[in-house]
ROVOLUM-397622 format. One record per residue (C-alpha): residue number from 1; residue in three letters; chain; x negated, y, z. Coordinates in steps of 0.1 Angstrom, whole numbers, always signed. Layout:
<NUM; "ALA"; "A"; <X; Y; Z>>
...
***
This chain:
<1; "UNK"; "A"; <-17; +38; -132>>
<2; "UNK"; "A"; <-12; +9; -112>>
<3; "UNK"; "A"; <-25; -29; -129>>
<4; "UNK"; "A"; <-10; -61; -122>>
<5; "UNK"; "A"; <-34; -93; -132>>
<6; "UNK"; "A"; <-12; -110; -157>>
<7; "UNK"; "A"; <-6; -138; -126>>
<8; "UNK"; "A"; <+6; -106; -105>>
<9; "UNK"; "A"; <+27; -96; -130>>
<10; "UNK"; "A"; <+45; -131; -137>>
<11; "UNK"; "A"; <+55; -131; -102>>
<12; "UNK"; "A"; <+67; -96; -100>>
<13; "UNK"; "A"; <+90; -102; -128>>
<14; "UNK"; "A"; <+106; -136; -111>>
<15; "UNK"; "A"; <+113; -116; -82>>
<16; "UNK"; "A"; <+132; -92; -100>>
<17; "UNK"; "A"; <+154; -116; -118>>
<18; "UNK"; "A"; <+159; -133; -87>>
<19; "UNK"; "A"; <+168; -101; -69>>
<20; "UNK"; "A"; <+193; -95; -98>>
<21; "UNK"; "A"; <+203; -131; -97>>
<22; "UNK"; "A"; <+209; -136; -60>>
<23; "UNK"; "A"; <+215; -96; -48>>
<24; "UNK"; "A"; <+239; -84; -79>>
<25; "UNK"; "A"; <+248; -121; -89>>
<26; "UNK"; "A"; <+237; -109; -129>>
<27; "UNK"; "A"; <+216; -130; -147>>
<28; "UNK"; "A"; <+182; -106; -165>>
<29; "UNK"; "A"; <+158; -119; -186>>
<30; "UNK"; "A"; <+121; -118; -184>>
<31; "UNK"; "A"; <+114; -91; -209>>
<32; "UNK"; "A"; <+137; -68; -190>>
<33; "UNK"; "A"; <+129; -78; -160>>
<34; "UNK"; "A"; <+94; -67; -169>>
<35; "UNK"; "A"; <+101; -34; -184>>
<36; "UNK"; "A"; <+122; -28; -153>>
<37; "UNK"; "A"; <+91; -34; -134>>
<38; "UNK"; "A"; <+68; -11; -160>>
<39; "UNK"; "A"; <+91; +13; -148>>
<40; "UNK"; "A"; <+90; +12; -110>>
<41; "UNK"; "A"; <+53; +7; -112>>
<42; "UNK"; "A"; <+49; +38; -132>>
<43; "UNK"; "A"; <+75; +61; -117>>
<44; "UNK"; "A"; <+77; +49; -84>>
<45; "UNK"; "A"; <+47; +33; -76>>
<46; "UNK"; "A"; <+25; +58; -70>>
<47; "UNK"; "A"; <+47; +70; -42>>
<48; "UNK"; "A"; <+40; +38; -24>>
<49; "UNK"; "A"; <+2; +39; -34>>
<50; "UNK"; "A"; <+2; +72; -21>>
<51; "UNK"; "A"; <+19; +64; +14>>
<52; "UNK"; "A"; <-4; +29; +17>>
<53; "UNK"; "A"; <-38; +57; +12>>
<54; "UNK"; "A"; <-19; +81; +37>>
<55; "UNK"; "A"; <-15; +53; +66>>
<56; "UNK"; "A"; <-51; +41; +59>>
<57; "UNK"; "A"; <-65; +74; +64>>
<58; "UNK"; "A"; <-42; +76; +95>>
<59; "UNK"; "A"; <-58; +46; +114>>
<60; "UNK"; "A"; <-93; +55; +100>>
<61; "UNK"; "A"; <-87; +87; +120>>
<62; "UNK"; "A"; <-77; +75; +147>>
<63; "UNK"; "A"; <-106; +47; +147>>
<64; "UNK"; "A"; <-134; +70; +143>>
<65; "UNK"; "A"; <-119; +91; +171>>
<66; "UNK"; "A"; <-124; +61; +191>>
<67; "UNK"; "A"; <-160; +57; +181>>
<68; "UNK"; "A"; <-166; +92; +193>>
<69; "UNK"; "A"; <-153; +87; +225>>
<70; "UNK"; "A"; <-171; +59; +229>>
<71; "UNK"; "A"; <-207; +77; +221>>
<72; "UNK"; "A"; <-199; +103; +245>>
<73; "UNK"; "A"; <-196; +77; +272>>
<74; "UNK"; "A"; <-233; +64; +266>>
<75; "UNK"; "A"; <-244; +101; +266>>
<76; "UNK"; "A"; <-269; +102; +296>>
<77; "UNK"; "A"; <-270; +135; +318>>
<78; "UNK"; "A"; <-299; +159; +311>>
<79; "UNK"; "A"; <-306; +191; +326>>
<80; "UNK"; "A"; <-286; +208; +300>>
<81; "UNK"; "A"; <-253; +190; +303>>
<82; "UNK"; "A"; <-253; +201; +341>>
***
């Protein structure tokens, strides 16, 4: 599961009751604000973890690919790469 420090957390929740406040004009309060946010951090938040470890393993890729090419370039000819 993901953790939030308890910092983390506080600001999490504010954002939620301002998104309710400002996007759905409704007034929440912290404690459900806060179990709303249990809730998309357990349910949903892996999804997003998930995708975050999927496009870092997609540049990784691509950057070692990169380093490859690159150490082929310094390769000096021998007799057996003729």
């Amino acid at each position: 599961m993901i953790k939030f420090t308890k910092e983390e957390t506080e600001i999490l929740t504010r954002k939620v009751q301002l998104y309710f406040n400002d996007e759905l004009d409704q007034k929440i309060g912290q404690f459900p604000a806060q179990f709303l946010l249990e809730f998309f951090t357990e349910e949903i938040g892996p999804y997003y973890y998930n995708r975050g470890l999927l496009d870092a393993q997609t540049v990784l890729e691509a950057r070692i690919e990169g380093v490859t090419e690159a150490i082929y370039e310094l390769e000096k000819p021998t007799e057996l790469s003729r």
